[in-house]
N, C-alpha and C positions, 0 to 999 in steps of 0.2 A: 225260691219256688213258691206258687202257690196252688195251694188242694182245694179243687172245687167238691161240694157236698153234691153227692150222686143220690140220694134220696134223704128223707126226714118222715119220721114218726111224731106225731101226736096222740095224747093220750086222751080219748075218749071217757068223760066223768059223767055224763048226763045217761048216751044213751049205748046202744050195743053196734057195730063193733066196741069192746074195747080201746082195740088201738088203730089210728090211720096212719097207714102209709102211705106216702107219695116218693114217685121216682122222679129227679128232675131232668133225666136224659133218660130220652128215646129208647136208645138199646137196649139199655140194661131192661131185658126180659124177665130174669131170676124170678121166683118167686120165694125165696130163701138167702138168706146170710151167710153166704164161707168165710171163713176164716181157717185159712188153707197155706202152704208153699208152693211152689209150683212143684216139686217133687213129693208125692203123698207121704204122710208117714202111714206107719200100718194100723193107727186104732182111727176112728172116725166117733166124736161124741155128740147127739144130737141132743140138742137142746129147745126151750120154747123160747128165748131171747135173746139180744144183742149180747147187752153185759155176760152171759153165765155162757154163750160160746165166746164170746173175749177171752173171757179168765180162763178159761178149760186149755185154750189154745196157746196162753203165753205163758200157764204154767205148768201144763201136762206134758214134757217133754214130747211123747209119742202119739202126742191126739190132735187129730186136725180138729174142727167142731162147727157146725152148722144147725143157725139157727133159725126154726121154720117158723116162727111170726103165728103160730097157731100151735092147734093138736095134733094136726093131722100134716102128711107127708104128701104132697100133689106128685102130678106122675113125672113134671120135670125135674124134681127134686130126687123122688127115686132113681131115676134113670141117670142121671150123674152120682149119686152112692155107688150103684153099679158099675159105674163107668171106670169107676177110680179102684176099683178092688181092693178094697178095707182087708184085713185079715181079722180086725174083731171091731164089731159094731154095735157100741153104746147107747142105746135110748134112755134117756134123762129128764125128760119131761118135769114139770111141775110137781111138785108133791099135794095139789089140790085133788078133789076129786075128777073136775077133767082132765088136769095132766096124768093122773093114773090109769083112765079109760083110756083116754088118745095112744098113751105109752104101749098098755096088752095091743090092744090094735095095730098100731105102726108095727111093736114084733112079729105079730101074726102074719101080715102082707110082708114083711120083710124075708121071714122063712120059708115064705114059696117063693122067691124071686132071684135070693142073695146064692151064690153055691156052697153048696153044702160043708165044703172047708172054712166059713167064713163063722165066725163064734158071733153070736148075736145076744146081746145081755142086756137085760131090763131092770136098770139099776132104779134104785129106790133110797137116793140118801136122805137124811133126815132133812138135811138146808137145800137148796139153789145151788148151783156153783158160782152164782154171784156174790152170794153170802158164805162164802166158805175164804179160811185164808190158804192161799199159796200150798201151804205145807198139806193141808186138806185136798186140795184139789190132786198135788200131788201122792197123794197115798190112793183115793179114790178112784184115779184114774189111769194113771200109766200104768203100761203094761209090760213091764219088765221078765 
């Protein structure tokens, strides 16, 4: 078999964006990163990159994870959070002072929008979940 690359990231060093992405097929519209099953599990961990919704996804038993390439949550992205009905909803952001801003925010729209049985937590760990091992990601995340 062979896997064609549906988009690629580059890292902007000079100027701002930070990072570029390109999609190389048409379709794909997403403006976000799943890493998902086709059947949902029940926690949902939002993250700002590739690698830390990777790791959250292959090691957190009960977390699917998606990663939104910024700070902030666009309206196609909430609307499939929705869509999928999380029973608890992680925001993870960066531990910089944007990922902290972006994080209050994405809770605050998420709390008017999400229903009201849906636990929504603004977690604040010291690392990344890219920098964290296995055994970390698993304490910090599933929801047993």
């Amino acid at each position: 078999t062979c896997a064609l690359p549906i988009w690629y990231q580059i890292r902007n060093m000079i100027d701002s964006p930070k990072y570029l992405t390109y999609r190389t097929l048409s379709r794909l519209h997403q403006d976000s990163a799943w890493f998902i099953n086709a059947k949902p599990r029940p926690c949902l961990v939002i993250t700002e990159d590739y690698l830390s919704a990777y790791r959250v996804r292959r090691d957190a038993d009960s977390c699917d994870a998606v990663a939104l390439l910024r700070t902030t949550a666009t309206e196609a992205t909430i609307a499939e959070i929705l869509d999928r009905n999380y029973e608890t909803i992680m925001v993870c952001l960066d531990p910089d002072s944007a990922g902290r801003h972006g994080s209050k925010k994405l809770v605050k729209k998420l709390e008017l929008l999400v229903p009201s049985t849906t636990d929504i937590i603004e977690h604040h760990p010291v690392y990344e979940p890219k920098e964290m091992t296995p055994d970390d990601i698993d304490i910090h995340f599933n929801r047993k």
